[in-house]
Every structure is written in structure tokens, then in C-alpha cells.
N, C-alpha and C positions, 0 to 999 in steps of 0.2 A: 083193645079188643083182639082176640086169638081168633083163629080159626080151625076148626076140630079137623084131626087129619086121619087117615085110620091106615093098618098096618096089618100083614097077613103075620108079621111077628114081632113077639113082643123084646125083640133087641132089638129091631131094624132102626136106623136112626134116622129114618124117613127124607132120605137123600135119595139122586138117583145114584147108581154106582160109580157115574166118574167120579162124583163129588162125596161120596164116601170113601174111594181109596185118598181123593186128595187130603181130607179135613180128618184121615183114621189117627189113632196116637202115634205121635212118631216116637221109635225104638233110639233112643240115645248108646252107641258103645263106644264106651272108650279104650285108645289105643295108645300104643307109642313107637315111633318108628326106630328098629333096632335093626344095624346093618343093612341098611336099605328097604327093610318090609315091615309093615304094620306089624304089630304085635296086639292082641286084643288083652285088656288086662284080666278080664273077668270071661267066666264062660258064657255062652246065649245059648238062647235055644230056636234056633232060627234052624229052619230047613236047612240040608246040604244043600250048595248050588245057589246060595241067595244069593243075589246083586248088588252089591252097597256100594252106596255113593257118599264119599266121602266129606267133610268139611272141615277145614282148619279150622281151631276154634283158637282166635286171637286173645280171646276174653273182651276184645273190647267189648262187646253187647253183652256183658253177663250180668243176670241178675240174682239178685239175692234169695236165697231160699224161700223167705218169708213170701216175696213176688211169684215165685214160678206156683206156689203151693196157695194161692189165689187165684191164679189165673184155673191150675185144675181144678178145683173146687167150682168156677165160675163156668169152666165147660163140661163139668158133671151135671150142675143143677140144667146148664141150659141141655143138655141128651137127655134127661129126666122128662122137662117138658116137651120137647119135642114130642119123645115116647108116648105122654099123656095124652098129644095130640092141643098140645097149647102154644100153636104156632102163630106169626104172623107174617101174613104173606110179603114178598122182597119188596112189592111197589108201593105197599104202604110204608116200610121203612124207609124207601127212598125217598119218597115223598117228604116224610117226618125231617129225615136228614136234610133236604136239601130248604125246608121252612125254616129250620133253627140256622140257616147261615145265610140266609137272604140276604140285602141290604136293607136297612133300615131309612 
């Protein structure tokens, strides 16, 4: 069961705003360090004056194409509903979650 949630707009992702800059798309660029300074390979279009905070990426956690492009697909449909107003509230997940690990 959802619970209809309503929205002054029709992009809002019916978060509050801390929790939409947390959970927004994060902007992936890639770099390479040449003579001591990042190097960006490709152009962005980010404001002048953005902040970026960096990550080495080891590759150990990398996954496959075929994963990352389900994972987006899975957090489209889920913006979709929220959009629709086809939520369900956090305490009934939690609740749900913490039934299925009970002891038996």
C-alpha cells in the first residue's frame, strides 16, 4: 500500500532538500594526474568555481555496465513513482525490513 503524496511541482522528487542534494545524480569526471594536476579528459559543463571532491577510483568496486544501467533504470522507475505520488512511508519499510530478518 502507497501513500499519495502531492507536489507544488511536477519534477520535485518529494524529498526534503537536504535529502535531495544528497540522493541528486551524481556527475562522474574523469581525470588523469599529469605533472602533479588533474587533468579533466573530457569537457563539463559545470559552473565556474565548482567544488569537486575527488575519488581515486581503484576499480576495486567497479561494476559492469550491464549493473550500473539497472541500477539507473531502477532509480528512474522509483523518481517516476514517487512523482506519481506512489510512496510508502519509511516506518512501514522499516517495519517490513526488520519482519523478514526476525529470528525464527
Amino acid at each position: 500500500m502507497y501513500t499519495p503524496a502531492t507536489s507544488s511541482r511536477s519534477d520535485d522528487v518529494l524529498l526534503p532538500s537536504r535529502l535531495r542534494r544528497a540522493y541528486a545524480p551524481s556527475v562522474v569526471i574523469k581525470g588523469t594526474v599529469r605533472d602533479g594536476r588533474i587533468v579533466v579528459d573530457e569537457p563539463t559543463d559545470l559552473p565556474e568555481g565548482t567544488v569537486l571532491h575527488l575519488v581515486l577510483d581503484d576499480g576495486a568496486d567497479a561494476m559492469q555496465q550491464q549493473e550500473i544501467d539497472a541500477i539507473n533504470a531502477s532509480i528512474a522507475r522509483s523518481l517516476e513513482q514517487a512523482r506519481a505520488g506512489m510512496l510508502i512511508p519509511a516506518d512501514d519499510v522499516i517495519h517490513q525490513l526488520r519482519d523478514l530478518h526476525k529470528p525464527t
